[in-house]
C-alpha positions as CSV (number, residue, x, y, z in Angstrom):
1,X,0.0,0.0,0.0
2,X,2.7,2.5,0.7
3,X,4.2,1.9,-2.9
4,X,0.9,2.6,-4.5
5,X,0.5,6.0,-2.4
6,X,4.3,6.3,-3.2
7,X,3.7,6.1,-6.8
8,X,0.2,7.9,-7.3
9,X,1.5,10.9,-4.8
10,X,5.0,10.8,-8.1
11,X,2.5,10.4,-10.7
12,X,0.4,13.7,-9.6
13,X,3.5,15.7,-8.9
14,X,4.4,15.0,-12.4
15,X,1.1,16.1,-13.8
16,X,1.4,19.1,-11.5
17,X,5.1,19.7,-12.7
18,X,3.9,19.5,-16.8
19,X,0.4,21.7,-15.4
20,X,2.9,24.6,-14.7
21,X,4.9,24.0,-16.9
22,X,2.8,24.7,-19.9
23,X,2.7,28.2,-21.3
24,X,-1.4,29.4,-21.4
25,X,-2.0,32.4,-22.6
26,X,-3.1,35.8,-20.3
27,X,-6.9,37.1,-20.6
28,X,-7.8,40.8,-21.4
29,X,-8.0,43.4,-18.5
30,X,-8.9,46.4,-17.7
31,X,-7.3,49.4,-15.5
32,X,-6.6,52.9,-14.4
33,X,-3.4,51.8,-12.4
34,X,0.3,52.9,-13.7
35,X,3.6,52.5,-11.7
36,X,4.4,55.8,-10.9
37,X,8.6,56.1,-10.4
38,X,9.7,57.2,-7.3
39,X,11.9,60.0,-9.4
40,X,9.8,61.1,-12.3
41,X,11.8,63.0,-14.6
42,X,10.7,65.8,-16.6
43,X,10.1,65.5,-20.5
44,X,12.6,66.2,-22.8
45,X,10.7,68.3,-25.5
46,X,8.7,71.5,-25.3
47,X,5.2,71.5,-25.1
48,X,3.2,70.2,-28.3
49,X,6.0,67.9,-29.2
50,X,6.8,64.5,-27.9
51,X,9.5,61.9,-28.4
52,X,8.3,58.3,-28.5
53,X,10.0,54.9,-29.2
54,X,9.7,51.2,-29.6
55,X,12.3,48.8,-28.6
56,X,12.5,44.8,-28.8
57,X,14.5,44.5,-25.5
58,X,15.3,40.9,-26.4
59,X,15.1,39.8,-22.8
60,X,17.6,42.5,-22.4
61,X,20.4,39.7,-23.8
62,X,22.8,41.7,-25.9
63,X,24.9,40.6,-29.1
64,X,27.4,39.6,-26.4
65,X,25.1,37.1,-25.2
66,X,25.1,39.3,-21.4
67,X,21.6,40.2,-19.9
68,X,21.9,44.5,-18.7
69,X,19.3,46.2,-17.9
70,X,20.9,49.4,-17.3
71,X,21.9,49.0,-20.9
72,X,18.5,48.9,-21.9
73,X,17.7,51.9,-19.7
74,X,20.9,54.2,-21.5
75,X,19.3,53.4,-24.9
76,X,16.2,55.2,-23.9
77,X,17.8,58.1,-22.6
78,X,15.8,60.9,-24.3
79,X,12.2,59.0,-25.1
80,X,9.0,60.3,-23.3
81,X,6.8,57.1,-24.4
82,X,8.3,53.7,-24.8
83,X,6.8,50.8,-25.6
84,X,9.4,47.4,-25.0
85,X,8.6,43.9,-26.0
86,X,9.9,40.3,-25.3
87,X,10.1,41.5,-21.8
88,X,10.7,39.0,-18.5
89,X,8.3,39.3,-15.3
90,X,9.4,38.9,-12.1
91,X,9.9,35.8,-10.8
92,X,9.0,34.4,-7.4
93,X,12.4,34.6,-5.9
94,X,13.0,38.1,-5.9
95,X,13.5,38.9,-9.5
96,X,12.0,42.5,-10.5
97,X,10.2,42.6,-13.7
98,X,12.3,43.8,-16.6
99,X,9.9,47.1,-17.5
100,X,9.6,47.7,-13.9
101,X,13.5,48.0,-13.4
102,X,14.4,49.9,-17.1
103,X,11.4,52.2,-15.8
104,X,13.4,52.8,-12.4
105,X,16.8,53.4,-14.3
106,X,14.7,55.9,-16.7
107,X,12.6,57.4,-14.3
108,X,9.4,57.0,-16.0
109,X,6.2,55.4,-15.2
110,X,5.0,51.6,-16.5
111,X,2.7,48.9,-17.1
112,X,3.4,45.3,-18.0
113,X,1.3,43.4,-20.4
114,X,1.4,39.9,-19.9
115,X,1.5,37.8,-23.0
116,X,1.3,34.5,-21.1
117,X,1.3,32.1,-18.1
118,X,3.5,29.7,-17.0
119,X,4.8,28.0,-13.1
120,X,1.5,29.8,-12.1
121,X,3.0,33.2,-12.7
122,X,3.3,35.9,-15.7
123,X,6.1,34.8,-17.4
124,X,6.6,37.1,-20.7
125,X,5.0,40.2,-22.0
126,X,5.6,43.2,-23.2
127,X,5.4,46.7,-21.8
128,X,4.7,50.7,-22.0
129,X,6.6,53.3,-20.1
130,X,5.7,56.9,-20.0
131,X,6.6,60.2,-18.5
132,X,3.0,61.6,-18.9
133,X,-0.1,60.5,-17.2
134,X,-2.2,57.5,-18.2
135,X,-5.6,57.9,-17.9
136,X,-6.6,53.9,-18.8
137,X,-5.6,51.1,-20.4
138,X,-6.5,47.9,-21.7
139,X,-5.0,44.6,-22.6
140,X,-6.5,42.3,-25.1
141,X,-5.5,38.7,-26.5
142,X,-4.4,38.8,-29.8
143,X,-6.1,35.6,-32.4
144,X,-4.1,32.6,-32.3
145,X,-3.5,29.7,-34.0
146,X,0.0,28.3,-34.2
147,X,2.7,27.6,-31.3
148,X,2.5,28.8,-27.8
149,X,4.3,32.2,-28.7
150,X,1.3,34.4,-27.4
151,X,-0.1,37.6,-28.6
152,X,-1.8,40.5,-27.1
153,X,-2.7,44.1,-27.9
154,X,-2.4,47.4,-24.6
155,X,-4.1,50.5,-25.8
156,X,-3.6,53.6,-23.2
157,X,-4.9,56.6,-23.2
158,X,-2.7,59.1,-22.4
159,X,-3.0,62.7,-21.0
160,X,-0.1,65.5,-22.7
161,X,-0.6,68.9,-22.5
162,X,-4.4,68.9,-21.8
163,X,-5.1,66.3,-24.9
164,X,-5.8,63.0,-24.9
165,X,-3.6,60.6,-27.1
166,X,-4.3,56.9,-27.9
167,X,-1.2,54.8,-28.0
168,X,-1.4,51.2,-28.7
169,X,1.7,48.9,-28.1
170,X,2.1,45.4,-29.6
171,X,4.1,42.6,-31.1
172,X,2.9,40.2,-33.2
173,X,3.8,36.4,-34.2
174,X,6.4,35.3,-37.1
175,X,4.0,32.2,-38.3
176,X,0.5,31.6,-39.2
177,X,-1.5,33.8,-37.8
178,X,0.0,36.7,-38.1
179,X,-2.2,38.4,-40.9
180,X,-5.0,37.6,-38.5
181,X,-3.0,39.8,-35.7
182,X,-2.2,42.4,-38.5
183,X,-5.6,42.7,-39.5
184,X,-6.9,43.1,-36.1
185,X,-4.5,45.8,-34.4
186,X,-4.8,48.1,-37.9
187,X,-8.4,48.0,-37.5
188,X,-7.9,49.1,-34.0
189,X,-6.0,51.7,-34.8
190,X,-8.0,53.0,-38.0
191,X,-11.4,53.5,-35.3
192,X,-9.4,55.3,-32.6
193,X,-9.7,59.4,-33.0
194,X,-6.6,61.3,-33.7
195,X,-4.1,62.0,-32.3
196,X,-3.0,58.3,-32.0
197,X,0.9,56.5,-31.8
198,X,0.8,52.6,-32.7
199,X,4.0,51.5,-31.6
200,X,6.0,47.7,-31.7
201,X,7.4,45.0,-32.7
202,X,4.8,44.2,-35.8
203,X,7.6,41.5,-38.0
204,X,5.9,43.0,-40.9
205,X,7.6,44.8,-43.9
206,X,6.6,47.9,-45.6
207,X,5.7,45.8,-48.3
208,X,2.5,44.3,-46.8
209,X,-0.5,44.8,-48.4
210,X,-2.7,45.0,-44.8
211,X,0.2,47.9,-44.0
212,X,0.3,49.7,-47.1
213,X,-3.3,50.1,-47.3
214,X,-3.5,52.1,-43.8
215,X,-0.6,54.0,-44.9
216,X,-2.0,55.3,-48.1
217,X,-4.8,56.6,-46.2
218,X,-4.3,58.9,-42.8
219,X,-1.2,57.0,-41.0
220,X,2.0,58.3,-41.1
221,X,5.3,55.7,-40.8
222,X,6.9,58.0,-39.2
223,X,10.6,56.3,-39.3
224,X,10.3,56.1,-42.8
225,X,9.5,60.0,-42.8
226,X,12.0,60.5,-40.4
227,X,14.7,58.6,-41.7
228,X,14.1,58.6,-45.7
229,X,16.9,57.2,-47.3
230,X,18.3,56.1,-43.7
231,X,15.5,53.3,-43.5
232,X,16.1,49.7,-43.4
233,X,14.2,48.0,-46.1
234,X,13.9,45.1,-43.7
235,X,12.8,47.1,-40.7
236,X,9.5,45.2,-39.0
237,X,9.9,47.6,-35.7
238,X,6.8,50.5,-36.4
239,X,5.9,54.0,-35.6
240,X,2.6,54.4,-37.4
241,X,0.8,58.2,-36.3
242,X,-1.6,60.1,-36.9
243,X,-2.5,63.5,-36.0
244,X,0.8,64.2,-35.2
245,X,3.7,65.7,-37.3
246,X,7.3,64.1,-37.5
247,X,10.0,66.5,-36.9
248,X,12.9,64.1,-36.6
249,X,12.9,60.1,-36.3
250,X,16.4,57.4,-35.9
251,X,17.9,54.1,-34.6
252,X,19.8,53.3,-32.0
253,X,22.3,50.0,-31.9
254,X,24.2,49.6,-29.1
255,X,24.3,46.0,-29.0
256,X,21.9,45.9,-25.5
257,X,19.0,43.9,-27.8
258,X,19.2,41.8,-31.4
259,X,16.8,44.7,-32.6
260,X,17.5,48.7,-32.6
261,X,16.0,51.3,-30.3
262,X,13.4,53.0,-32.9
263,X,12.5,56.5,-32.1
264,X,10.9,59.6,-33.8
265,X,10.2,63.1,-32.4
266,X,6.5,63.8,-33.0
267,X,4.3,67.0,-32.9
268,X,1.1,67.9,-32.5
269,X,-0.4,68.5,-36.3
270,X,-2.2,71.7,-35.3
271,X,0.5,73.1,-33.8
């Protein structure tokens, strides 16, 4: 008898092990919450303009194979609005969550967006950090239908200089599915009012049909505006606006992440 509870108490431990084990993907949610820094440091620009980036942090794992946050935190020296992807939660023994920590080093405010589960925890997500005031936010699953690399979708709504901006921050999947995804956020972002900032990690090219079509209408790619003859060809890291002019726009490769720091210097289109 003590073999048999022996081997039934192994048995579910093992189910329990592959339970947590399995990556399940997060739910949408709601909130008007935002981790305030305990320095918040002013903006960089004058009033009516705004500097806003995206950055694929990588897990903050450089080319050089070494995990720094503080790296991570340098590149964004400068950005007012941030939105970060393939970023780690905290983990039960102690470990800060990635955006929590870059947001520390940066001395702006943030909000993780879990992608997925996993040990019972969030495990990956990504994340928006801001120097202005969030009003609300909310986080939706994205459509999925390959792999357990899940998707999801934050849109904020953010307060600057007496206006209310929408920005929406994403990433989207490199297999099936993704058109889905792509179809999905560019809808979102055609029904919101201006002015509006999508920002992410898309791993779509200029040349997408879904893409072009919003740009030929009232979007603005703003690194492409911003860097003209600069641009990489290949680039699937996005700045889509609208309602908001592009003064300036660049990259920044450090080696902290396998992707650049994309960032563009945005004002208001009425001035």
């Amino acid at each position: 008898m003590t073999l048999l509870l022996a081997i039934v108490a192994l048995i579910l431990a093992l189910l329990l092990l592959l339970v947590a084990y399995e990556s399940r993907p997060t739910g949408a949610a709601y909130g008007t919450d935002f981790n305030l820094p305990l320095r918040r440091r002013e903006r960089h620009g004058e009033q009516g303009c705004l500097v806003v980036a995206t950055f694929n942090i990588h897990g903050a794992k450089g080319t050089d194979g070494r995990r720094d946050l503080r790296r991570c935190a340098k590149v964004l020296e400068g950005a007012d609005i941030v939105a970060l992807q393939e970023v780690h939660a905290a983990t039960r023994f102690g470990g800060r969550c990635q955006a929590g920590e870059i947001a520390r080093l940066a001395g702006m405010g943030w909000l993780f967006a879990p992608t997925r589960m996993r040990w019972f925890r969030h495990y990956r997500g990504n994340a928006l950090l801001s120097v202005f005031p969030v009003i609300e936010w909310f986080r939706e699953p994205l459509p999925h239908v390959s792999g357990r690399s899940y998707r999801n979708l934050t849109t904020a709504l953010l307060r600057i200089d007496g206006r209310d901006v929408s920005v929406l921050c994403t990433h989207l999947h490199t297999r099936a599915g993704r058109e889905v995804q792509l179809r999905l956020l560019l809808q979102r972002f055609a029904q919101l009012p201006a002015p509006a900032i999508l920002l992410g990690d898309l791993n779509t090219r200029d040349d997408d049909p879904q893409l072009r079509a919003l740009l030929d209408g009232v979007a603005r790619d703003a690194l492409r505006r911003g860097l003209g003859g600069r641009d990489d060809a290949g680039r699937v890291d996005w700045i889509i606006t609208k309602g908001l002019d592009v003064e300036a726009a660049g990259a920044r490769d450090d080696g902290a992440s396998d992707h650049p720091c994309y960032w563009a210097r945005l004002r208001f289109a009425d001035g």
